[in-house]
MOPAC internal coordinates of N, CA, C and O (Angstrom, degrees):
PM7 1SCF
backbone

  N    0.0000 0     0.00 0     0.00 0    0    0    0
  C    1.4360 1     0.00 0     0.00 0    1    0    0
  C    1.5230 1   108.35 1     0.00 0    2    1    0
  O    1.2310 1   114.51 1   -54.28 1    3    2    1
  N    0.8624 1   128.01 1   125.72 1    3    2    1
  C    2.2671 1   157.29 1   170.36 1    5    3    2
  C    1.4856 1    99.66 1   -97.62 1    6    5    3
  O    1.2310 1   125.59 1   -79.52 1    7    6    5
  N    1.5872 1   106.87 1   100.48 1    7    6    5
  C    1.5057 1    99.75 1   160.12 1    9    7    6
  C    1.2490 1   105.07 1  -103.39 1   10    9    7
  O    1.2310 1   125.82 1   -20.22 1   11   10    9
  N    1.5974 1   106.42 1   159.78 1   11   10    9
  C    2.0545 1   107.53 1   160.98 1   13   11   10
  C    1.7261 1    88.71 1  -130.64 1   14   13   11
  O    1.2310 1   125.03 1   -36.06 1   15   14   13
  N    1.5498 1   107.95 1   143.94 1   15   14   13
  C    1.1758 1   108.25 1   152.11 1   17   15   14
  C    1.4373 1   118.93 1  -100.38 1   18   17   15
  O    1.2310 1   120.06 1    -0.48 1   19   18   17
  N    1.3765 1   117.49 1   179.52 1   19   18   17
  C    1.3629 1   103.93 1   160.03 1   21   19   18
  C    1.2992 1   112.53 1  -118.84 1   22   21   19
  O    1.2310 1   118.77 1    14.44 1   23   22   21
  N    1.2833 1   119.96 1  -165.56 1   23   22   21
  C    1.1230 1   143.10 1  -165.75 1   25   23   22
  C    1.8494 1   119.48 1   -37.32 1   26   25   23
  O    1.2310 1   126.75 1   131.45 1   27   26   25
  N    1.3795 1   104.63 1   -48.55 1   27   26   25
  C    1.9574 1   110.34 1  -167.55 1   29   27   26
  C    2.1587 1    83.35 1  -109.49 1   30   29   27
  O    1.2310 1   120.71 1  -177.76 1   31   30   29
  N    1.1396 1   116.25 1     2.24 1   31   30   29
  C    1.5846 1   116.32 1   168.31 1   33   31   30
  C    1.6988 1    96.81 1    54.72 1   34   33   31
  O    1.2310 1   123.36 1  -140.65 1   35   34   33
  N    1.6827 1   111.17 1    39.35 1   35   34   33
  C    1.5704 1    79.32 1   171.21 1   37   35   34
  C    1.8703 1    92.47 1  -127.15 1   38   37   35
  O    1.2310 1   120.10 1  -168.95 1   39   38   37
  N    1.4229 1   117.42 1    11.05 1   39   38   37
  C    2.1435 1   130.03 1   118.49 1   41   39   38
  C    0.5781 1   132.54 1  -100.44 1   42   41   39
  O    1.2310 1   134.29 1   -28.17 1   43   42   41
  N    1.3596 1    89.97 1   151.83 1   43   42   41
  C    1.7513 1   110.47 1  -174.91 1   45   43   42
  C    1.2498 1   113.75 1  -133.83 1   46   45   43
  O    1.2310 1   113.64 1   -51.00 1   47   46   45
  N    1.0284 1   129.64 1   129.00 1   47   46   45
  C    1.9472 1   137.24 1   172.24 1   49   47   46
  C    1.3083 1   108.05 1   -80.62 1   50   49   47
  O    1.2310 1   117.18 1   -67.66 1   51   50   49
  N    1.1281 1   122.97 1   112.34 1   51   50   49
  C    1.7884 1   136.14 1  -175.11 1   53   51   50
  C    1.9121 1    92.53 1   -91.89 1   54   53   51
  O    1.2310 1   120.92 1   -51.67 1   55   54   53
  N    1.2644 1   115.84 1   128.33 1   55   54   53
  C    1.6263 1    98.39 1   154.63 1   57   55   54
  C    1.5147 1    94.84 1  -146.12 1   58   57   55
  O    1.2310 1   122.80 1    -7.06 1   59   58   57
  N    1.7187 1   112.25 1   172.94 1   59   58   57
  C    0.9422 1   125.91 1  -173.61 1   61   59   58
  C    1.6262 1   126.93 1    91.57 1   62   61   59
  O    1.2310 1   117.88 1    65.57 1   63   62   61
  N    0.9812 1   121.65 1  -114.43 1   63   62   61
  C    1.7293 1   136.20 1   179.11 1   65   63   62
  C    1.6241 1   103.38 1  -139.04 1   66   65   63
  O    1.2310 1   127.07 1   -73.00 1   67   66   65
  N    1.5415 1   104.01 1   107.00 1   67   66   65
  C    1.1761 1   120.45 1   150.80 1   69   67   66
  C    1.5458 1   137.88 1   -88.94 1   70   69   67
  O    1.2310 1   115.30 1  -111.48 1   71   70   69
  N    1.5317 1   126.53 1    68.52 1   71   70   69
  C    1.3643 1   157.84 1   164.27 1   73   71   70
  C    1.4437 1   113.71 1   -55.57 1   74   73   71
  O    1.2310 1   125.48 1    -1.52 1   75   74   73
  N    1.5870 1   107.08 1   178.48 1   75   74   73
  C    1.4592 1   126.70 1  -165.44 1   77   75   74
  C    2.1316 1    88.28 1  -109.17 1   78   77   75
  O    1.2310 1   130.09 1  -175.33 1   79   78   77
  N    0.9037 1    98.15 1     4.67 1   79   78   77
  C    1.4327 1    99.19 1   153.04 1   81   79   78
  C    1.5572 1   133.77 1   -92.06 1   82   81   79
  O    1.2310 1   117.16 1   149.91 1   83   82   81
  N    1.0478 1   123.02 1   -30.09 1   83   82   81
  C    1.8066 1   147.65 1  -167.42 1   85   83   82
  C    2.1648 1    93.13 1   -86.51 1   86   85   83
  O    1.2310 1   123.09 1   159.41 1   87   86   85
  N    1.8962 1   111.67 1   -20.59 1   87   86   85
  C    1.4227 1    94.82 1  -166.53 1   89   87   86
  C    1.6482 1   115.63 1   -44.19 1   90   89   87
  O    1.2310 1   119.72 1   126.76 1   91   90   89
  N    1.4367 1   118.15 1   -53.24 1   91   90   89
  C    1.0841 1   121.35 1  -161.09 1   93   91   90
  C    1.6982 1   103.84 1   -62.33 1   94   93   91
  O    1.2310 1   116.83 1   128.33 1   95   94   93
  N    1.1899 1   123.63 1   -51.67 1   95   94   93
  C    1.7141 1   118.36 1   176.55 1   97   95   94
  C    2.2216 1   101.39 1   -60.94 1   98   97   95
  O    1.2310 1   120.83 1   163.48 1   99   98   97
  N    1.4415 1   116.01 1   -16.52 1   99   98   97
  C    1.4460 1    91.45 1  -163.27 1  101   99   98
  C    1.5170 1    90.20 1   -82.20 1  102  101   99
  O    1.2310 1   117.17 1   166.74 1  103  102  101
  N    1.5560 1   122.98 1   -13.26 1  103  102  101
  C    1.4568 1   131.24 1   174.40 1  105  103  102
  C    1.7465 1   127.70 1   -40.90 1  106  105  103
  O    1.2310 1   138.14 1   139.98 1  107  106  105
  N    1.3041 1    82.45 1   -40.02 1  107  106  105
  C    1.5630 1   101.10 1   174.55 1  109  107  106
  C    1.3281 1   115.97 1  -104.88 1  110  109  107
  O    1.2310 1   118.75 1   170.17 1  111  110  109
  N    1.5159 1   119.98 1    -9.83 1  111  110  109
  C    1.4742 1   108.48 1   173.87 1  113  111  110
  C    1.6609 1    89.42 1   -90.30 1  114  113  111
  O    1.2310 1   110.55 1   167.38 1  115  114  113
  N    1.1245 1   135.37 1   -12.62 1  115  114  113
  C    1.8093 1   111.49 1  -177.40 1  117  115  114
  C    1.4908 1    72.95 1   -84.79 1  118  117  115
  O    1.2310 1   106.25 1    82.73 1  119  118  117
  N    1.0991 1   143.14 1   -97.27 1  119  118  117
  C    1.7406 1   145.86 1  -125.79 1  121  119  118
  C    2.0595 1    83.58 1   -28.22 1  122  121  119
  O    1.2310 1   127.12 1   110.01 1  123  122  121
  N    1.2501 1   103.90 1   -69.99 1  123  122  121
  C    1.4841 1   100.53 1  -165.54 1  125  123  122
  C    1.6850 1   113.92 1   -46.91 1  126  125  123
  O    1.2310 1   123.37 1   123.33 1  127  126  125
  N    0.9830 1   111.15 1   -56.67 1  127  126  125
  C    1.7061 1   116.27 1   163.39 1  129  127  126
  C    1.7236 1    96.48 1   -37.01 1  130  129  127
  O    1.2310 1   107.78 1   104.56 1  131  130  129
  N    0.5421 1   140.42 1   -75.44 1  131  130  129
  C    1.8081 1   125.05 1  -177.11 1  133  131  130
  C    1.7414 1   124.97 1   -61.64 1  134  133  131
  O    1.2310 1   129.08 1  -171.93 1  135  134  133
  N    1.2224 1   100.11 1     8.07 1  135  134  133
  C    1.5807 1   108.53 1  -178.61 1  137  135  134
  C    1.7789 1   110.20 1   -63.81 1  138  137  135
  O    1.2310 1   140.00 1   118.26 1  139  138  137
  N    1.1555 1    78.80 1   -61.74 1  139  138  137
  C    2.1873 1    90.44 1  -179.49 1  141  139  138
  C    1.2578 1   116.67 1   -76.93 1  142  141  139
  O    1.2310 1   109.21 1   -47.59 1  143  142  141
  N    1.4123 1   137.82 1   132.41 1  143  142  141
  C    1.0358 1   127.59 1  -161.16 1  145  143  142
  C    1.9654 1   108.39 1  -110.80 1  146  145  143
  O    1.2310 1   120.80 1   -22.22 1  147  146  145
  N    1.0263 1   116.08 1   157.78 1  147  146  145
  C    1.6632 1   124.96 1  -176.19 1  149  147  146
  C    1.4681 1   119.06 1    77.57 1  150  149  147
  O    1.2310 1   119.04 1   163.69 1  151  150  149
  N    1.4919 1   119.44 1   -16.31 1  151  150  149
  C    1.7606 1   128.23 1   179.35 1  153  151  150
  C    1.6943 1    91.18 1   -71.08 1  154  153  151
  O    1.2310 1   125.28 1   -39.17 1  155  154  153
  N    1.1600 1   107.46 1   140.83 1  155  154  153
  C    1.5299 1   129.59 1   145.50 1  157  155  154
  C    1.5713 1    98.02 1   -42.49 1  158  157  155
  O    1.2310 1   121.79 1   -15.47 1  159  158  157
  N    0.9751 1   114.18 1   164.53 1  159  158  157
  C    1.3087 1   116.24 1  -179.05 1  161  159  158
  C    1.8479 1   103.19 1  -147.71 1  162  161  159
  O    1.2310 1   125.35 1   -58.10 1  163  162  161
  N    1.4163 1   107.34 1   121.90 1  163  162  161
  C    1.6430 1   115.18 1  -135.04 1  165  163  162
  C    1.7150 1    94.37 1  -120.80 1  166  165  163
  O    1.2310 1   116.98 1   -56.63 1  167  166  165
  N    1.3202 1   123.35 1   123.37 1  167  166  165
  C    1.1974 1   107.35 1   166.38 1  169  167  166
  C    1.6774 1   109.43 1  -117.14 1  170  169  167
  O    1.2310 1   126.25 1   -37.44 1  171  170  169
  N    0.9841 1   105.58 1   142.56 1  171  170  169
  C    1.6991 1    97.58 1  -167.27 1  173  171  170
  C    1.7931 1   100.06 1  -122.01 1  174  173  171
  O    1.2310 1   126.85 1   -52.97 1  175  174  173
  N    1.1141 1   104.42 1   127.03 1  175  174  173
  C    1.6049 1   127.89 1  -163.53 1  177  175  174
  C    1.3867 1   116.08 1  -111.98 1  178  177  175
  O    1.2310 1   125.86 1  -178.83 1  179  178  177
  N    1.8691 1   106.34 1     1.17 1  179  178  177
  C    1.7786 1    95.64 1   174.26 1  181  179  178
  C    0.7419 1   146.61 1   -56.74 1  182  181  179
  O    1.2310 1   121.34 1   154.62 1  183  182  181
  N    1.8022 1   115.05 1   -25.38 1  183  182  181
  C    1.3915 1   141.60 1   139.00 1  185  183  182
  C    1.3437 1   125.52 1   -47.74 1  186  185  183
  O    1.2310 1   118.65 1   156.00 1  187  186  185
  N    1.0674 1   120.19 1   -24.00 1  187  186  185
  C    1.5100 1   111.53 1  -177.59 1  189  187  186
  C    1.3838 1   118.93 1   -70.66 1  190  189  187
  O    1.2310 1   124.14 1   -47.15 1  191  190  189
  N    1.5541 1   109.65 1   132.85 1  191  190  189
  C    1.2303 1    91.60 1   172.45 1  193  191  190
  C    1.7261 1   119.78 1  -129.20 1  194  193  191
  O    1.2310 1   126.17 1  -144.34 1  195  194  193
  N    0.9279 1   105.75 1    35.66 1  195  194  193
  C    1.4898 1   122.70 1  -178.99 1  197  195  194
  C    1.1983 1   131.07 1   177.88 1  198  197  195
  O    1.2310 1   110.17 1   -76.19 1  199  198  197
  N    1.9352 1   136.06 1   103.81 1  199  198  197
  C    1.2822 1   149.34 1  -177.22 1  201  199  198
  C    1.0252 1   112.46 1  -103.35 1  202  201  199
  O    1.2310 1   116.94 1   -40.88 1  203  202  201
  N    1.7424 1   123.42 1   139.12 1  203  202  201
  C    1.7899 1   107.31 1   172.33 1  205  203  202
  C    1.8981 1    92.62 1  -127.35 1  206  205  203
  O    1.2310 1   122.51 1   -24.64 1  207  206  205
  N    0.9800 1   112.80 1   155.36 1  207  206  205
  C    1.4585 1   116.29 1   167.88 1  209  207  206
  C    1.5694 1   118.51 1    -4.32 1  210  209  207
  O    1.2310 1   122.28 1   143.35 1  211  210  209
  N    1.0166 1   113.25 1   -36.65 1  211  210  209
  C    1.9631 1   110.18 1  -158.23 1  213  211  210
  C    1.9232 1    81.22 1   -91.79 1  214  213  211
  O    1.2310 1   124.17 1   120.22 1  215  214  213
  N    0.9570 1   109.61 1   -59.78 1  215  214  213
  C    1.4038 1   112.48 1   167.01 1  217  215  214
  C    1.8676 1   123.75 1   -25.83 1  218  217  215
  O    1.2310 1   130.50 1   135.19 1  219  218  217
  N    1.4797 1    97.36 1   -44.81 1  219  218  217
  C    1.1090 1    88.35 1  -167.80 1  221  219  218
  C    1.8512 1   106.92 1  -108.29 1  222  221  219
  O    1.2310 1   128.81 1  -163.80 1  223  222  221
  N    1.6746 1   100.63 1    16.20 1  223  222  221
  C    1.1828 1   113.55 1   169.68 1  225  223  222
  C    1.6446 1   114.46 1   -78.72 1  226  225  223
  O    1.2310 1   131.54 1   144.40 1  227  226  225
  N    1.7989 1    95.33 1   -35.60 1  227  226  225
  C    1.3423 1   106.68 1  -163.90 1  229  227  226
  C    1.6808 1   110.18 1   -71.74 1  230  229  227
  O    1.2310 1   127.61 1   150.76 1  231  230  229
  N    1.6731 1   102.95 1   -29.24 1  231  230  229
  C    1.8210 1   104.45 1   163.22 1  233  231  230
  C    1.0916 1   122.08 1   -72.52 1  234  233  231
  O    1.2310 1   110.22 1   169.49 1  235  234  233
  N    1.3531 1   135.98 1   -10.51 1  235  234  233
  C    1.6066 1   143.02 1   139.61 1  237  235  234
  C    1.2724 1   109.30 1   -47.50 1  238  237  235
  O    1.2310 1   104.21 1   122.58 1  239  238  237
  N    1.1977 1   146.73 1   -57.42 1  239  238  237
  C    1.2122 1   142.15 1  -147.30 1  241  239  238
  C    1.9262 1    98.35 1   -97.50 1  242  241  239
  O    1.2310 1   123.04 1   141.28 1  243  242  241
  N    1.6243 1   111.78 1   -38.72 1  243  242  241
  C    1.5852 1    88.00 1   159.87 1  245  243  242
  C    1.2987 1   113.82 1   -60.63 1  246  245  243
  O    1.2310 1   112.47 1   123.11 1  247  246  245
  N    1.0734 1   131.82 1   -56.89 1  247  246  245
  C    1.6931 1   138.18 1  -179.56 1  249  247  246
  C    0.9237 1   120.37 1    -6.71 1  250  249  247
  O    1.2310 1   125.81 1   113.96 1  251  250  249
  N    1.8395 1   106.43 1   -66.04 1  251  250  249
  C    1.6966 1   127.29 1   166.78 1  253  251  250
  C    1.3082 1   119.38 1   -39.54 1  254  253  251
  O    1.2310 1   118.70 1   117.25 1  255  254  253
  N    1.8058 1   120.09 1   -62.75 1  255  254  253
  C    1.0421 1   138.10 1  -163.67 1  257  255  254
  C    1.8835 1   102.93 1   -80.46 1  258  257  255
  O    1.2310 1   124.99 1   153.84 1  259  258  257
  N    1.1412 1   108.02 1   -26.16 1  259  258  257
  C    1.8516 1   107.71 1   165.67 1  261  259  258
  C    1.2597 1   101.21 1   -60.78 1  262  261  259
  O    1.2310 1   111.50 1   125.59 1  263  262  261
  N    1.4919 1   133.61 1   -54.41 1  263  262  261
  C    1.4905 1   132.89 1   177.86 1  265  263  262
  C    1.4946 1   131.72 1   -75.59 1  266  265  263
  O    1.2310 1   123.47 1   169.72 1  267  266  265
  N    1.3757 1   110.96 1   -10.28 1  267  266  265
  C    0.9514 1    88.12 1   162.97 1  269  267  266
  C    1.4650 1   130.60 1  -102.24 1  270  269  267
  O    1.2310 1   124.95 1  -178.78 1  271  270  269
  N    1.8255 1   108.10 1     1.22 1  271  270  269
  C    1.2878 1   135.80 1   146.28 1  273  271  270
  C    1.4727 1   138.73 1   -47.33 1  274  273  271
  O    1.2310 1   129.49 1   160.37 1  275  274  273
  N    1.5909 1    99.31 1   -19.63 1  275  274  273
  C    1.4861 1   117.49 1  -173.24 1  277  275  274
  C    1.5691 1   105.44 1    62.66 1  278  277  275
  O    1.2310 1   113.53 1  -152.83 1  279  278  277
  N    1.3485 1   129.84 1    27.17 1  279  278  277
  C    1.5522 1   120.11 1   159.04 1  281  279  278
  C    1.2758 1    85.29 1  -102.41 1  282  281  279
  O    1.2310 1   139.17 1    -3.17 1  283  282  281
  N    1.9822 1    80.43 1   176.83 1  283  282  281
  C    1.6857 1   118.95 1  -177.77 1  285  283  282
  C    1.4818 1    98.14 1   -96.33 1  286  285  283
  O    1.2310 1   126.17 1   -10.52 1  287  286  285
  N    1.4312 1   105.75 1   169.48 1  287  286  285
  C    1.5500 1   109.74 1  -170.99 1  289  287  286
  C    2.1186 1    89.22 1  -150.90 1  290  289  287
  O    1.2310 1   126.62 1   -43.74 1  291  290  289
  N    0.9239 1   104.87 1   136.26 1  291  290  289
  C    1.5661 1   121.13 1  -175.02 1  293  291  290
  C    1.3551 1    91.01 1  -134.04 1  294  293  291
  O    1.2310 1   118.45 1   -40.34 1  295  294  293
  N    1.4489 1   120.56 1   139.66 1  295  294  293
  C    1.3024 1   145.70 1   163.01 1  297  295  294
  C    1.6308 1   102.24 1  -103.49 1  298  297  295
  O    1.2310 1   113.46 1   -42.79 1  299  298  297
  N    1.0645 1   129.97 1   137.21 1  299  298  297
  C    1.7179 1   124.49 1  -156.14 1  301  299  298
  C    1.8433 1    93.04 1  -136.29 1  302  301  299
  O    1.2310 1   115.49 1   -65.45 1  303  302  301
  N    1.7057 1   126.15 1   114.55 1  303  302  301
  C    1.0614 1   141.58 1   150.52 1  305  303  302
  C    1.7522 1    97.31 1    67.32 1  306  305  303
  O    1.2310 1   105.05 1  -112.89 1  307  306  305
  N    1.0743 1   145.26 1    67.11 1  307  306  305
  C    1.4701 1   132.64 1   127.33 1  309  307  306
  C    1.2619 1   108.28 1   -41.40 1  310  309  307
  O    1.2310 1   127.94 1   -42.16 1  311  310  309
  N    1.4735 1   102.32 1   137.84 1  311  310  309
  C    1.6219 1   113.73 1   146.07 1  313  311  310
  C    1.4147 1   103.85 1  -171.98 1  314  313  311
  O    1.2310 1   124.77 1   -10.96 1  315  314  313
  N    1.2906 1   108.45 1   169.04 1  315  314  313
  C    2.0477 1   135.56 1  -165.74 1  317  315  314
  C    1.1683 1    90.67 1    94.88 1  318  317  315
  O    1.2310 1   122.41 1    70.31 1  319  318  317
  N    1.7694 1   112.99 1  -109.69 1  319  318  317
  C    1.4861 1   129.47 1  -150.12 1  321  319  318
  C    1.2561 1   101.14 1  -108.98 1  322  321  319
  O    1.2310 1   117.01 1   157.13 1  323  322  321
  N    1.2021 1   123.30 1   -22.87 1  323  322  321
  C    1.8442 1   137.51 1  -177.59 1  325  323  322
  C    1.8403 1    87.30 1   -66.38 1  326  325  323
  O    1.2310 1   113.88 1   124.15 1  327  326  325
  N    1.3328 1   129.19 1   -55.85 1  327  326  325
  C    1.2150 1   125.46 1  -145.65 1  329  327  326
  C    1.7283 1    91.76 1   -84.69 1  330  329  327
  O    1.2310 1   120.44 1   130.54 1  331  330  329
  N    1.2508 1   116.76 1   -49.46 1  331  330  329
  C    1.3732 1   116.52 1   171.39 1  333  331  330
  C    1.7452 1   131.89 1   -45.15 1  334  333  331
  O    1.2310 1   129.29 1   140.45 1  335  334  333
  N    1.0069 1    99.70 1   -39.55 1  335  334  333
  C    1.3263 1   115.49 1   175.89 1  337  335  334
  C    1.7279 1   106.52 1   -82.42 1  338  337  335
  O    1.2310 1   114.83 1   152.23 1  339  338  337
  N    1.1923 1   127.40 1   -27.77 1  339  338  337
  C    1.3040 1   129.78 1   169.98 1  341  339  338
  C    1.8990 1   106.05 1   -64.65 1  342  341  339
  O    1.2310 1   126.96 1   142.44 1  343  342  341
  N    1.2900 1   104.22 1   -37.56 1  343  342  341
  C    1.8467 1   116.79 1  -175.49 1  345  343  342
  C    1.5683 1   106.59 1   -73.07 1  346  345  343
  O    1.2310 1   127.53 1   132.52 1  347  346  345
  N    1.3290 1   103.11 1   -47.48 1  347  346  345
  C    1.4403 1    96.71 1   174.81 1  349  347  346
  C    1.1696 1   123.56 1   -78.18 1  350  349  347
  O    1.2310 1   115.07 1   148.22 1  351  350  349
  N    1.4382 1   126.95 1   -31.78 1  351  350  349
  C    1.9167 1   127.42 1   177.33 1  353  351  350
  C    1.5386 1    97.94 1   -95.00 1  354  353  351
  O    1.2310 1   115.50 1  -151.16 1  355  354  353
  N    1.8744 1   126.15 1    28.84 1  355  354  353
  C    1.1016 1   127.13 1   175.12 1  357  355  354
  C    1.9613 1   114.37 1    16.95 1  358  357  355
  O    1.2310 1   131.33 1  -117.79 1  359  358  357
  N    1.5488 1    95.73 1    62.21 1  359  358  357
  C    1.1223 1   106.15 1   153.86 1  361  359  358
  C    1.2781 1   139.11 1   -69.22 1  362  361  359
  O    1.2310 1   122.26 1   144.18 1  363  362  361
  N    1.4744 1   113.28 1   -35.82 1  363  362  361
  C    1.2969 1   155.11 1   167.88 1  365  363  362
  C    1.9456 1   117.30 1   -44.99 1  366  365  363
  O    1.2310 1   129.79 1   149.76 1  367  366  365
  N    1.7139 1    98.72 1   -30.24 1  367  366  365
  C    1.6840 1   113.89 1   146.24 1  369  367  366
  C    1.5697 1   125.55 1   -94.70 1  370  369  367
  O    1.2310 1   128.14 1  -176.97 1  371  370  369
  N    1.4424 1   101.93 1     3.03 1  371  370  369
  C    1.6474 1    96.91 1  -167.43 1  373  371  370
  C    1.6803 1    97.58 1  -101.16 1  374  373  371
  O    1.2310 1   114.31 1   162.30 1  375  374  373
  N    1.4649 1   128.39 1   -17.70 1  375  374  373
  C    1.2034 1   142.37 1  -147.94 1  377  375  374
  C    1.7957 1   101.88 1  -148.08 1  378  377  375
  O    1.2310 1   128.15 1   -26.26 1  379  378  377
  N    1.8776 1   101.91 1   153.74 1  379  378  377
  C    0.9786 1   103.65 1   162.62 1  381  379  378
  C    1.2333 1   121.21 1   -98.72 1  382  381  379
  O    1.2310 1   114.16 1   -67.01 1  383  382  381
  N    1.1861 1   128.67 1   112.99 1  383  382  381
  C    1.3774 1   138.88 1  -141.53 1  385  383  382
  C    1.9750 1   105.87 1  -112.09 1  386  385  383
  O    1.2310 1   109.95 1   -77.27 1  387  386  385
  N    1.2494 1   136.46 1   102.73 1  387  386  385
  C    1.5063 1   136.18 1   167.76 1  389  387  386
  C    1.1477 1   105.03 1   -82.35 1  390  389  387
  O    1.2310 1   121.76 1   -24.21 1  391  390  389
  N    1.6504 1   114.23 1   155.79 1  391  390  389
  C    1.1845 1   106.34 1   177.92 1  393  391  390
  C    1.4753 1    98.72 1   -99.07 1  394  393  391
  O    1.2310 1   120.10 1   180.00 1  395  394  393

């Protein structure tokens, strides 16, 4: 997994393979995603090109922590197997999802 943030750190560009290996680094990319306060907080997945379960546990657990923060949380452009796997574990109702 290749993150970039940008600028106010409340996106982030995920690329590569997002696994149950990356938990401990995705640990510190949510803490930073909660640094700035009132931004949507944006993860952008056009790059991604591969999620497995623990992965897509770990966007549950920002999810939680976006709500109980009172921010918004946008999932930004899945597609291949990232977008598929979002259709089948109907992520795609759990999240606000752009293409």
């Amino acid at each position: 997994m290749k993150v970039e943030f940008d600028d106010n750190g409340a996106r982030v560009k995920i690329s590569g393979e997002f696994t149950f290996t990356d938990h401990v680094a995705f640990k510190a990319i949510a803490s930073r995603l909660f640094e700035g306060q009132g931004w949507p907080i944006v993860i952008d997945l056009t790059k991604l090109e591969f999620i497995d379960s623990a992965g897509l546990g770990m966007l549950l657990i920002v999810r939680d922590e976006a709500d109980k923060a009172q921010r918004s949380l946008i999932l930004r452009g899945p597609h291949g197997q990232v977008k598929r796997m979002f259709a089948v574990t109907k992520f795609d109702t759990l999240f606000t999802v752009e293409a």
